[in-house]
C-alpha positions, 0 to 999 in steps of 0.5 A, a space after each residue: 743800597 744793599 740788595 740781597 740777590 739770589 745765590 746764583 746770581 752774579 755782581 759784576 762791573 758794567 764794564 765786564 759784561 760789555 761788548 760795546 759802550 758809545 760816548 759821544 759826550 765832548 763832541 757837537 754835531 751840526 744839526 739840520 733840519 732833516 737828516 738823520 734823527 738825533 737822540 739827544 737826553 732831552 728826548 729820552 723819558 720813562 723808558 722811551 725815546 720820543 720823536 726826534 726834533 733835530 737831526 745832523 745832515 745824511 752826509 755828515 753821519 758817517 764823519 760824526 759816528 766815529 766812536 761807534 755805530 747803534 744797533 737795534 736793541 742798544 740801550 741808551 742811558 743819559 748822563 747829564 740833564 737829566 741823569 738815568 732815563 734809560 730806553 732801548 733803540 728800535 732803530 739803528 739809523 740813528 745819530 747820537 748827542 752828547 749825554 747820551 752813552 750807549 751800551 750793548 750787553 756781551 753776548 752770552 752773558 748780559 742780555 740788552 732787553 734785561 739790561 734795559 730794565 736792570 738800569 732803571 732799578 732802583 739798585 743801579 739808579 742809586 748807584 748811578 746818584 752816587 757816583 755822580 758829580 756836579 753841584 748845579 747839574 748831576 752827572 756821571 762819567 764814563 771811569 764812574 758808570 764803568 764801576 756800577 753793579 749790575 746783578 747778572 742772572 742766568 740768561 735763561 731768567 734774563 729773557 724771562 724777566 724782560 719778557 714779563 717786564 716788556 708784555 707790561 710795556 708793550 701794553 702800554 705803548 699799545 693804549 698810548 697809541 690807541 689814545 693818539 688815534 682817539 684823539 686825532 679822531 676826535 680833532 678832524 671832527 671838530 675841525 670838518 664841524 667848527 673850522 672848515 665848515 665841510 658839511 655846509 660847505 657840502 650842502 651848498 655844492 649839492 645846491 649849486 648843482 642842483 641848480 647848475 643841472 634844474 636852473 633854479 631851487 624849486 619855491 612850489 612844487 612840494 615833490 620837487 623841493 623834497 628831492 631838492 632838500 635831500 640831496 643837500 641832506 644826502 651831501 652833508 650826511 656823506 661828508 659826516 659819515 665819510 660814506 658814498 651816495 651808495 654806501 648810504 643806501 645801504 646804510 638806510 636799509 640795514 641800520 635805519 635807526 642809525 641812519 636817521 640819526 645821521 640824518 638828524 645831524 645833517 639837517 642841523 647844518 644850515 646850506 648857506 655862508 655869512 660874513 663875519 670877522 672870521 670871514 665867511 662863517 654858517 648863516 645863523 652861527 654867531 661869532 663871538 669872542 671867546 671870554 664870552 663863551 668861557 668861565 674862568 675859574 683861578 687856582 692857587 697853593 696851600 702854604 707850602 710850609 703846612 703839611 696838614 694840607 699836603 700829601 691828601 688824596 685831591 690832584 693839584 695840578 700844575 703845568 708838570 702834570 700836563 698829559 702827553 700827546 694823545 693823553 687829553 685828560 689829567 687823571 693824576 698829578 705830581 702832588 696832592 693836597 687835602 680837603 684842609 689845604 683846599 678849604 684854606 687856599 684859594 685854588 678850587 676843585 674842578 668838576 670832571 670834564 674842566 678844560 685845564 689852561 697853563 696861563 703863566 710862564 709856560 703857556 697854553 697846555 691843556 687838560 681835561 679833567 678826568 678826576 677832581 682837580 685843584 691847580 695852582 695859581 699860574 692856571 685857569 680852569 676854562 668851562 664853557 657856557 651858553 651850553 657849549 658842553 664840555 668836550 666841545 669847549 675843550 677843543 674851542 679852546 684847543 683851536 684858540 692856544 694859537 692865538 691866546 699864546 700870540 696876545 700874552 699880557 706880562 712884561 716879565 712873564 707871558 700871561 693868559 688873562 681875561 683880557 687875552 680871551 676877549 682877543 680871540 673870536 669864535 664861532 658858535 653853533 646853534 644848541 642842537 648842533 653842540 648837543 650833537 657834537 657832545 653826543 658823538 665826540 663822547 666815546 672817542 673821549 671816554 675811550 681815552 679815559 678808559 685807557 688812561 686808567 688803564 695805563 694808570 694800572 698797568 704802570 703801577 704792576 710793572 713798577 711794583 713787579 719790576 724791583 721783586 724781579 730785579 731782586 730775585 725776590 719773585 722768581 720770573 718763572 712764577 709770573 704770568 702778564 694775561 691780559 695786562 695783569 700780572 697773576 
C-alpha cells in the first residue's frame, strides 16, 4: 500500500522506535475468578479494552509477568483471533494473555498516544494482513510485526495529532458512559414499577402504620380519610421521586404543577397485593403470559446472490449488530438492503421503537429500533400490544431474556419461538399506569438516541480525519476538535 508521506517524516521498522515490546504468546496462565484483571484479545475492540472477565491469582502475577511488566499508556496490538485492534493501557495493574503483545514507543522519538492511532491506520493495518500467516486463523509473528513501518512525524506533530484524534475519542467514550447511566436509570425504574412493586409496597406500610398508630382505616369520617389517603399517597410519591416527606413540601410550594403530577402518578398505584402465579403481584394487576402481551413479527434475507437488493440504504439487522452495554437502540447496522430486496423477501420493516429479539443460535439480544429496521430470519421484531407502549415493552422483554433463553426449543440450535413466549409470565398494569411510565421513561431513551447519533457522527470525523493525518495530508496544526467537531 503506498503512501505518500510529508518530506520530514521518517519510515522506520517498528522495532527501531521501541523501548519495550511484551509477548506473552506460548504461555497460559491459570485464571481465577478474581485477581488480577487478564487482558486477553477477545477483550480488545475499537480502540478499547473492555471489562476484564478473567483474571490470574495476585500471588501468581509476579511469577506469570516475566517477560516484562505494562505501564500506563503501553499500547496493546492483538495478534491472532482477531488480528489488529489496537488500544492503549490506563492501567498497569494488569496481566496479560497470549495474542496480545504489547508495545511502548522510545522515548524521544515515537510517542505512545500517536503510536495508538498510527497502528490502527490503514497504512500499518494492511501491513499487518500482509505479513500474516495462517489459512484458518490470520496471525502475525514477532520476526514479522518488528518489519512493519511506522511513519514517524516530528514529536511536536506526534502530540498534536494524538490530541486531535484523542478529543474525538474522548468525546465518544464521554456519551458511551452518559448512555450507561441513562439506561441504568432507566432499568431501576422498571424494576422499582413492575418487579419490586416499591410504591405499593410503600402505600401499604404507610397503611399499616396508619393503623399501628389509629387502630383501624377511617370508613366515616371524610376529614380523617383524607389525611389517611395522603400519607399512602405521600409514601408512594417519596419512593418515586426519591424525596423526603420534607423535601416534598417544598417541592409542592416551588414546583406545584410538577408535583401534582407526581401526585397523579402516586395514585396510579393501588395499596394492596393479590396472589398470582408470580406470587403476591398489585391488586387488580394481571398476569399474563407473555405472547399474550406481544406481536411477533419474522424477518429474513434477500438472496444473497442478488445485488439489486443489497448495499441500499434500509438497515438489516442480525445478531452482529446487536448494540453495546448502555447503547439499547440499533441506529445502523452491518449491511443494508434496498426497497428491491425488501419487497422481494420476507423480512419487513420495523417502525421506530420495535423491540429487536435474537431468536436462534445466539439467543436473546436485544434492540430498540431507532431507524427503520429489516432483520433477518434468525430474529423476531417484538411489539407490545394491549397498549404496552413501546419503551415499556422493550424492558417487559428485558426482564423475560432470563426465562425466554431457560425454555429454548431446538434440538440443534437454541430457538425462541411463540411457544417459549407462552412459558413466561408477566404482569400488566392498569393503562394509565403504562401510559405514565411512556411518558416518564421517554427522555432517558430519547437521551440515549440523541447520543447514539451523536457517537454515529463523531465516529464518522475521526475516521475520516484520522488517515489525512496519518498521511500528513491535513497538517495537525490546521485542525481544530470544538465541541466535538472538527473545523
Amino acid at each position: 500500500m503506498s503512501v505518500n508521506f510529508p518530506e520530514h517524516w521518517r519510515l522506520l521498522e517498528l522495532e527501531d522506535v521501541m523501548d519495550a515490546i511484551i509477548d506473552y504468546r506460548g504461555k497460559t496462565p491459570k485464571k481465577t475468578e478474581f485477581g488480577i484483571p487478564l487482558i486477553t484479545a477477545k477483550i480488545v475492540k475499537n480502540g478499547k479494552i473492555l471489562e476484564s472477565t478473567e483474571f490470574i491469582a495476585e500471588d501468581n502475577y509476579t511469577s506469570w509477568m516475566t517477560r516484562g511488566i505494562p505501564n500506563v499508556g503501553d499500547i496493546v496490538v492483538t495478534t491472532e483471533a482477531p488480528l489488529g485492534e489496537v488500544a492503549q493501557l490506563n492501567n498497569s495493574n494488569v496481566a496479560l494473555a497470549q495474542r496480545i503483545v504489547t508495545l511502548r514507543g522510545k522515548k524521544g522519538v515515537l510517542q505512545n498516544d500517536f503510536l495508538l492511532f498510527a497502528l490502527q491506520s490503514n497504512y500499518v493495518q494492511h501491513q499487518l494482513d500482509s505479513r500474516s500467516s495462517g489459512s484458518t486463523v490470520k496471525g502475525i509473528k514477532q520476526s514479522e510485526l518488528r518489519k512493519v513501518l511506522l511513519p514517524i512525524p516530528p514529536e511536536s506533530e506526534q502530540i498534536k495529532i494524538a490530541i486531535q484524534l484523542k478529543a474525538l475519542d474522548s468525546k465518544i467514550s464521554l456519551n458511551q458512559k452518559i448512555n450507561q447511566t441513562l439506561e441504568q436509570m432507566a432499568q431501576a425504574l422498571f424494576k422499582s414499577w413492575f418487579v419490586d412493586f416499591d410504591p405499593v409496597k410503600a402505600k401499604i406500610s404507610a397503611k399499616d402504620a396508619w393503623i399501628n398508630l389509629h387502630g383501624a382505616i377511617p370508613a366515616t369520617n371524610f376529614s380523617v380519610y383524607t389525611d389517611y389517603a395522603k400519607s399512602l399517597c405521600v409514601a408512594a410519591m417519596s419512593v418515586i421521586s426519591g424525596k423526603t416527606t420534607a423535601q416534598l413540601e417544598t417541592f409542592a410550594t416551588q414546583n406545584p404543577e410538577q408535583y401534582e403530577s407526581l401526585k397523579a402518578t402516586a395514585d396510579l398505584f393501588p395499596d394492596a397485593m393479590q396472589e398470582s402465579e408470580l406470587g403476591n403481584v398489585p391488586e387488580g394487576w394481571a398476569v399474563k403470559q407473555a405472547a399474550d402481551m406481544v406481536e411477533l413479527i419474522g424477518g429474513g434475507t434477500p438472496k444473497k446472490s442478488e445485488p439489486l437488493f443489497w448495499d441500499g440504504d434500509i438497515c438489516w439487522f442480525s445478531v452482529k449488530d446487536v448494540p453495546s452495554d448502555g447503547n439499547v437502540f440499533v441506529i445502523d447496522t452491518n449491511q443494508k438492503i434496498t426497497t428491491l430486496g425488501l419487497q422481494k423477501s420476507s423480512t419487513k420493516l420495523l417502525p421506530l421503537g420495535a423491540t429487536i429479539i435474537t431468536a436462534r443460535g445466539t439467543v436473546g439480544k436485544l434492540a430498540l429500533t431507532g431507524v427503520p429496521t429489516a432483520m433477518n430470519q434468525s430474529c423476531y421484531g417484538v411489539r407490545g400490544a394491549n397498549g404496552i407502549g413501546p419503551f415499556l415493552n422493550y424492558f417487559n422483554i428485558s426482564h423475560a431474556v432470563t426465562t425466554l433463553k431457560q425454555n429454548t426449543h431446538g434440538a440443534v440450535f437454541d430457538t425462541i419461538t411463540m411457544d417459549t413466549f407462552k412459558t413466561v409470565y408477566l404482569v400488566e398494569s392498569s393503562d394509565g399506569l403504562k401510559q405514565r411510565f411512556e411518558e416518564m421513561i421517554t427522555p432517558f431513551l430519547s437521551g440515549i438516541k440523541s447520543k447514539l447519533f451523536e457517537i454515529k457522527h463523531l465516529t464518522q470525523l475521526r475516521d475520516t480525519l484520522l488517515p489525512k493525518l496519518l498521511s500528513g495530508e491535513v497538517s495537525p496544526f490546521k485542525v481544530r476538535i470544538v465541541g466535538g467537531t472538527g473545523e
